[in-house]
Backbone as CSV, one residue per row, in Angstrom:
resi,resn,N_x,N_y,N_z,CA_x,CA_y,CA_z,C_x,C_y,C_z
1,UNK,0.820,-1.198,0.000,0.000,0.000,0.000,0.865,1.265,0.000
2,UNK,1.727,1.152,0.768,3.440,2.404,0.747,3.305,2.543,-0.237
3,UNK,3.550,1.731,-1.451,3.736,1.806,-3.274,2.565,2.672,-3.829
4,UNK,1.719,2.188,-3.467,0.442,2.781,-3.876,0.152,4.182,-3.166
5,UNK,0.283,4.402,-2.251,-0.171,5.734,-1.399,1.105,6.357,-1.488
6,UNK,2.308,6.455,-1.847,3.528,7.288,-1.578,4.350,7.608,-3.149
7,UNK,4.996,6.232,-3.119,5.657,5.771,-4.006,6.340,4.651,-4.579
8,UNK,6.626,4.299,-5.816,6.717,2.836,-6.450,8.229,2.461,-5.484
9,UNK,8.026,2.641,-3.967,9.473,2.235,-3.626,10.617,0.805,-4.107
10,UNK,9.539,0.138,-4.440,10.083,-0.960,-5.196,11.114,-0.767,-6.405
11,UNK,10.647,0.530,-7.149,11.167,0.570,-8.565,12.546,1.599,-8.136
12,UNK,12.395,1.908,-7.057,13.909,2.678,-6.675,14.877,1.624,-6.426
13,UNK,16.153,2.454,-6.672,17.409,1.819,-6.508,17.034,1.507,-4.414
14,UNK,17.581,0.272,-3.898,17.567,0.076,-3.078,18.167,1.289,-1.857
15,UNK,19.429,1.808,-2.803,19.952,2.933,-1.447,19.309,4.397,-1.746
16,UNK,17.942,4.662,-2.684,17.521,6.054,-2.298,16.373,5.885,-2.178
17,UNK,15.816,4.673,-1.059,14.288,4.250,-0.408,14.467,5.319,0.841
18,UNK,14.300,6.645,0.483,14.211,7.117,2.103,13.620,8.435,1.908
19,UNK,12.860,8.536,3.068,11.778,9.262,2.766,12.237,10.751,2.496
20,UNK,13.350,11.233,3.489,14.131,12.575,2.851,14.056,13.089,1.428
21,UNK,14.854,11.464,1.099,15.263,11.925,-0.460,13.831,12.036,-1.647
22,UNK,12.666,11.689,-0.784,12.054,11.729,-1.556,11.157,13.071,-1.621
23,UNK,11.020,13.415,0.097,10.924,15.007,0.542,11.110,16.499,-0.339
24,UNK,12.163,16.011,-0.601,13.303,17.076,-0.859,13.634,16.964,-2.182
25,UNK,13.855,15.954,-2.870,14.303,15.694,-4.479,13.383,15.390,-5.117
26,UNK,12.133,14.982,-4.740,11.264,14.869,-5.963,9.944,16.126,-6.065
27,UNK,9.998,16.353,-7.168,8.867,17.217,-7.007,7.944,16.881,-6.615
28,UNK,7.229,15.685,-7.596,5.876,15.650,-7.120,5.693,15.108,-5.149
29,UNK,6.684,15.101,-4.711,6.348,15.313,-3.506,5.330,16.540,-2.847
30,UNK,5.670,17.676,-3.503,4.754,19.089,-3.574,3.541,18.692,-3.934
31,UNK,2.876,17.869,-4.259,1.993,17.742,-4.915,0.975,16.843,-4.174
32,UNK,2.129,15.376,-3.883,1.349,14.334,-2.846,0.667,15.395,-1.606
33,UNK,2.063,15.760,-0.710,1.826,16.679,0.768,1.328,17.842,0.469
34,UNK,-0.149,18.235,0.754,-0.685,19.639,0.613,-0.093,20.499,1.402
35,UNK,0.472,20.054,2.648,0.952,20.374,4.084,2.528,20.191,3.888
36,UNK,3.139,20.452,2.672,4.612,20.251,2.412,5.435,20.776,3.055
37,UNK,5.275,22.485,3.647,6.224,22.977,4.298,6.411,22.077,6.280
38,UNK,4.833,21.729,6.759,5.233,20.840,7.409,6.047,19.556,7.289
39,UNK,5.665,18.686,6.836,6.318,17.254,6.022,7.937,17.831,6.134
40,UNK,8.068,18.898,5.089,9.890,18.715,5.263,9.961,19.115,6.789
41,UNK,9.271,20.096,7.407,10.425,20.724,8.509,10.189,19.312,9.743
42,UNK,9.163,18.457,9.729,9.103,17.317,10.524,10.114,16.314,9.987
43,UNK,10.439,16.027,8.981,11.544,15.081,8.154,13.034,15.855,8.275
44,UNK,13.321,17.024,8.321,14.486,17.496,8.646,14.648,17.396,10.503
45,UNK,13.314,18.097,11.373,14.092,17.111,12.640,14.248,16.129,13.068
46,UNK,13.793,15.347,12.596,13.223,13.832,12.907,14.907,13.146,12.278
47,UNK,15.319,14.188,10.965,16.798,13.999,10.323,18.167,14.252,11.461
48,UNK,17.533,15.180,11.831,18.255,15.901,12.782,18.585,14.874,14.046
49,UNK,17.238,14.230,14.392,17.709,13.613,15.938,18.284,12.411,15.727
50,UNK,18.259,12.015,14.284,19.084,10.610,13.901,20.651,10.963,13.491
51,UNK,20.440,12.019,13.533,22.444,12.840,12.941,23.012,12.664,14.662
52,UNK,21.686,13.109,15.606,22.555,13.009,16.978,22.435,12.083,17.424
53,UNK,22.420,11.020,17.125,22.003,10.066,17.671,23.750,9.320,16.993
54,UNK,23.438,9.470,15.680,24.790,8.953,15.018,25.759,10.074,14.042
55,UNK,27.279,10.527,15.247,26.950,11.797,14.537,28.537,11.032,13.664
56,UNK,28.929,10.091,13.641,29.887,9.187,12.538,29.229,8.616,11.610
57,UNK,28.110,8.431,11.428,27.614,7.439,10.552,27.746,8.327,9.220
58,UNK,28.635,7.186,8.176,29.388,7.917,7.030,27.814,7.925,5.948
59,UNK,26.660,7.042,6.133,25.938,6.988,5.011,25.175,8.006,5.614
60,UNK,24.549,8.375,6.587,23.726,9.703,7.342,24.888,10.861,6.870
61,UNK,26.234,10.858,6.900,26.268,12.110,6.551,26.307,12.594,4.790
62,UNK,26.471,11.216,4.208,26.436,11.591,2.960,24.786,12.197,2.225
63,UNK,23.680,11.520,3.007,22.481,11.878,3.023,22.178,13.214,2.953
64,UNK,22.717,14.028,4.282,22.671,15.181,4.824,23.517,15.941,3.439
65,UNK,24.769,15.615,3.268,24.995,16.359,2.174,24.531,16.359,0.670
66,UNK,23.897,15.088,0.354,23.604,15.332,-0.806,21.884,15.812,-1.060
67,UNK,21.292,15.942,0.154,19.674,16.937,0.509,20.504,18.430,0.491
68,UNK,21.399,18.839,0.826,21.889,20.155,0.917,22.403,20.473,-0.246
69,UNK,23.045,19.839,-1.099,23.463,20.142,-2.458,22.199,20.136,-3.305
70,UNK,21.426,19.241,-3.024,19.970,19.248,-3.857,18.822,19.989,-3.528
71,UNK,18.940,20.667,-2.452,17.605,21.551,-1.723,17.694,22.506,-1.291
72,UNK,17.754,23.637,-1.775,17.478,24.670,-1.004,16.433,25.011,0.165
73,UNK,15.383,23.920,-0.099,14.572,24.539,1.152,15.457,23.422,2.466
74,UNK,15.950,22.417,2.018,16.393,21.446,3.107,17.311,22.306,3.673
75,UNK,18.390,22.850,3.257,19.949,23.805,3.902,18.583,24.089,4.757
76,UNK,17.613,25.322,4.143,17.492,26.599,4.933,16.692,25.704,6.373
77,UNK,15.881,25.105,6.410,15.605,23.501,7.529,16.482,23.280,7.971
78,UNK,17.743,22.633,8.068,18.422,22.614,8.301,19.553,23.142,9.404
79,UNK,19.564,24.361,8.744,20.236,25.476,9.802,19.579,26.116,10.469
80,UNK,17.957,25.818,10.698,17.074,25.814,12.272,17.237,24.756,13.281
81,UNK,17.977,24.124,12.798,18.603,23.162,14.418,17.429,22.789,14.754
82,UNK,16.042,22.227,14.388,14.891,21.185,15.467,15.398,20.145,15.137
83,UNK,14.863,19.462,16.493,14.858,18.280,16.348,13.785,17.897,17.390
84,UNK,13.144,16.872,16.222,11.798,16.247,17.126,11.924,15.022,16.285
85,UNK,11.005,13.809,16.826,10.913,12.507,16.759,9.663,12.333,16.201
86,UNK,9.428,11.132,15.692,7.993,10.943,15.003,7.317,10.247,16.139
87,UNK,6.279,10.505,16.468,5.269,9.540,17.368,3.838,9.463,16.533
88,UNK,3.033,10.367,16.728,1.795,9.816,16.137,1.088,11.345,15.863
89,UNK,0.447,11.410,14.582,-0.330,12.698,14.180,-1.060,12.556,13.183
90,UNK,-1.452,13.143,12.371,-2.356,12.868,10.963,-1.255,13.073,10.108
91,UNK,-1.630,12.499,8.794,-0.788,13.290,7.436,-1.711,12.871,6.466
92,UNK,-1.929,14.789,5.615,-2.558,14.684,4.840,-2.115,14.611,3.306
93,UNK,-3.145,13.998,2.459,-2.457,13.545,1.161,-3.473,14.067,0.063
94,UNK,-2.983,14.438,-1.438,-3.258,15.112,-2.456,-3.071,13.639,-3.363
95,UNK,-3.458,12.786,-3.151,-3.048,11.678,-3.914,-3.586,12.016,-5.246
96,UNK,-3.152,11.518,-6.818,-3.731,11.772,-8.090,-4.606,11.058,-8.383
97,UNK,-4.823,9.814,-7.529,-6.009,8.772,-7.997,-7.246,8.910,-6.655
98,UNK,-6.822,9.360,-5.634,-8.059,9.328,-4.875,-8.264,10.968,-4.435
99,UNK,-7.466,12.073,-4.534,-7.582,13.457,-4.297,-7.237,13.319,-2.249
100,UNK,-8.086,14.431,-1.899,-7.631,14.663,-0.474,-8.156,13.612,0.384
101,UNK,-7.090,12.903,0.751,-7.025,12.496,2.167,-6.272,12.299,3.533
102,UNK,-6.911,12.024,4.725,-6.161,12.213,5.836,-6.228,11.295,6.251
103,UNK,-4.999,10.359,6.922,-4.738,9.423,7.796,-4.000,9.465,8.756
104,UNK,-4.352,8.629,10.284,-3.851,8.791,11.431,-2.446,8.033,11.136
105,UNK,-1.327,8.701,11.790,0.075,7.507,11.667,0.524,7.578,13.272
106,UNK,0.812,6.288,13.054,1.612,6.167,14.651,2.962,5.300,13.742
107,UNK,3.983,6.054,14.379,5.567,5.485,14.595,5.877,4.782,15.303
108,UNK,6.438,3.828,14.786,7.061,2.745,16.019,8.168,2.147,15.847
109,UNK,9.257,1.852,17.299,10.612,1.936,16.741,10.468,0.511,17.551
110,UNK,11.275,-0.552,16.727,11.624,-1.613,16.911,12.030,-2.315,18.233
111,UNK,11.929,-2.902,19.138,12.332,-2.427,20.884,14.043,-2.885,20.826
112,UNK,14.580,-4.000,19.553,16.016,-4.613,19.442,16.385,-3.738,18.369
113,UNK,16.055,-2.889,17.932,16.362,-1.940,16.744,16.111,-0.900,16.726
114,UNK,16.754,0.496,17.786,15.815,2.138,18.186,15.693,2.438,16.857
115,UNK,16.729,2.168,15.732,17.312,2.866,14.461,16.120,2.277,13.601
116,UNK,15.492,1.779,13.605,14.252,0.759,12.765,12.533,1.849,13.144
117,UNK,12.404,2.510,12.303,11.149,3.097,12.874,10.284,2.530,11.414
118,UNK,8.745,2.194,12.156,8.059,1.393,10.999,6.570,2.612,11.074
119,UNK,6.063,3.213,10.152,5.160,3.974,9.982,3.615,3.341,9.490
120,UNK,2.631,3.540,10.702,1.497,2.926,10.473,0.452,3.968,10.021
121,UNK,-0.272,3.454,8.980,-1.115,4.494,8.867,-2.729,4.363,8.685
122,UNK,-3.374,4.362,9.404,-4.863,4.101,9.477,-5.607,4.718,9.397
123,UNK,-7.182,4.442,8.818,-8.347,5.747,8.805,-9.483,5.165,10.135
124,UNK,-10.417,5.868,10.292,-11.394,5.387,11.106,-12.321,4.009,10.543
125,UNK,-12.727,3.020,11.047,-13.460,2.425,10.431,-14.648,3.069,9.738
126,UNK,-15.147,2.960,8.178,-16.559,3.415,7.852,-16.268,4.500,7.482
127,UNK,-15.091,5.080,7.614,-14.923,6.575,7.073,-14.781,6.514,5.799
128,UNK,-14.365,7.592,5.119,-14.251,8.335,3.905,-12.850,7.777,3.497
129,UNK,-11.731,7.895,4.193,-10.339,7.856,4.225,-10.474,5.858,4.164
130,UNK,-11.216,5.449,5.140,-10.795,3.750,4.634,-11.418,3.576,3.412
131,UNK,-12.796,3.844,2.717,-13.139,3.465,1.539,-12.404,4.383,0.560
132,UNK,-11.350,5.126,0.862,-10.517,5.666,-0.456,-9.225,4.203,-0.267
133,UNK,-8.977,4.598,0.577,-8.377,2.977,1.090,-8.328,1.724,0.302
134,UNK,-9.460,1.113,0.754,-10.210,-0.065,-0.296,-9.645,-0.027,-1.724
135,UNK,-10.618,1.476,-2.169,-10.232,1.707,-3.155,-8.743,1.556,-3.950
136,UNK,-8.399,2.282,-3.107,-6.668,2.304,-3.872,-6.046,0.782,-3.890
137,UNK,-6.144,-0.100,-2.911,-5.713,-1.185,-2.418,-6.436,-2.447,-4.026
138,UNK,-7.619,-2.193,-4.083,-8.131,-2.184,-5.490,-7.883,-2.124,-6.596
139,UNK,-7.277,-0.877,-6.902,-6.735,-0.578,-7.999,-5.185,-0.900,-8.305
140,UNK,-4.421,-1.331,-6.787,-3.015,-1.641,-7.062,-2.901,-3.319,-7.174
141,UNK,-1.681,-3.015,-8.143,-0.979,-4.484,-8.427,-1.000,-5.488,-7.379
142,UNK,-2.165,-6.639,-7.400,-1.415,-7.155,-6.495,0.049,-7.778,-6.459
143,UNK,0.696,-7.963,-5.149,2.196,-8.369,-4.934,1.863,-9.974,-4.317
144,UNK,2.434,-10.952,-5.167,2.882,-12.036,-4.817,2.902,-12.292,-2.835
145,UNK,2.255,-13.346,-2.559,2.600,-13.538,-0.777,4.222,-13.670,-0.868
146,UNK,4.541,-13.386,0.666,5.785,-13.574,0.524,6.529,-15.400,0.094
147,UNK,5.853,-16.009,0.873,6.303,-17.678,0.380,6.476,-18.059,-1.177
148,UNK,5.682,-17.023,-1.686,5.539,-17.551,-3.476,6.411,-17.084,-4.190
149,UNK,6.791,-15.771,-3.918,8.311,-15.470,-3.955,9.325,-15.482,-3.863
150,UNK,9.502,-16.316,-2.591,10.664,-17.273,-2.195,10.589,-18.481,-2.960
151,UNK,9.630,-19.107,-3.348,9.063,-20.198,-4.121,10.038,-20.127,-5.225
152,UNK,9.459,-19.124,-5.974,9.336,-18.479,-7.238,11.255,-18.014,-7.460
153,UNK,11.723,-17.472,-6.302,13.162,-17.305,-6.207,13.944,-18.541,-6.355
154,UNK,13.232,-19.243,-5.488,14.277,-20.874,-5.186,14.244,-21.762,-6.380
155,UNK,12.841,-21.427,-6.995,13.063,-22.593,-8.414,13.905,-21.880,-9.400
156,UNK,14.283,-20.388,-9.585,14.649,-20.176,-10.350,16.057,-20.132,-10.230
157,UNK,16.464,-20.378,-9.201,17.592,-20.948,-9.066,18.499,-22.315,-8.841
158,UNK,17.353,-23.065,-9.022,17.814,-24.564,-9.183,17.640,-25.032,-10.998
């Protein structure tokens, strides 16, 4: 549903699946987030408290520099020093196939993994936001279970 409600993260190169780069370097990000100037300045501290958290980590800083070579609005974010954490709020969406909607997200960080945060995102039952839901879930590709894929991997390698 990520694929469908965000982006084809699948069809990205494995090392630029991150939500920054997608913040900040893609346009139609402007487009998904009606609420864009929030979205980045919550994704730049949320950037921020993972820089202090790891302030050696050589792939976080290459991140940081290549959002600053690519963004002007990220620098100017940036050199406001917040830092806040994701826990739980709405985020609203301009999607092109279903138009405006809002869903509740709660963050949650792994309890053997702080560095692992997994983003949930739900509507009310019966609402407006789950039958756009449905909908979209509908209209996307389905994806293979995971076993059939492994299936599907293992024969093709024997």
């Amino acid at each position: 549903m990520a694929r469908a409600l965000i982006a084809d993260f699948p069809a990205m190169p494995a090392a630029e699946r991150n939500m920054a780069r997608l913040v900040f370097l893609d346009e139609a990000a402007k487009d998904l987030y009606p609420d864009w100037d929030d979205k980045a300045r919550d994704t730049v501290a949320n950037l921020r408290l993972d820089a202090g958290r790891h302030p050696d980590d050589p792939q976080l800083a290459s991140l940081i520099g290549e959002l600053s070579l690519g963004s002007d609005d990220f620098r100017r974010l940036w050199a406001d020093h917040n830092v806040r954490g994701k826990t739980r709020g709405k985020k609203h969406f301009a999607h092109p196939q279903l138009g405006d909607l809002t869903l509740d997200y709660v963050a949650m960080r792994a309890p053997d993994d702080p560095d692992m945060t997994m983003m949930i995102y739900s509507a009310p039952p019966g609402s407006d936001a789950t039958a756009s839901l449905q909908l979209l879930a509908s209209l996307s590709p389905s994806q293979p279970a995971a076993d059939e894929t492994r299936a599907n991997h293992n024969s093709q390698l024997n």
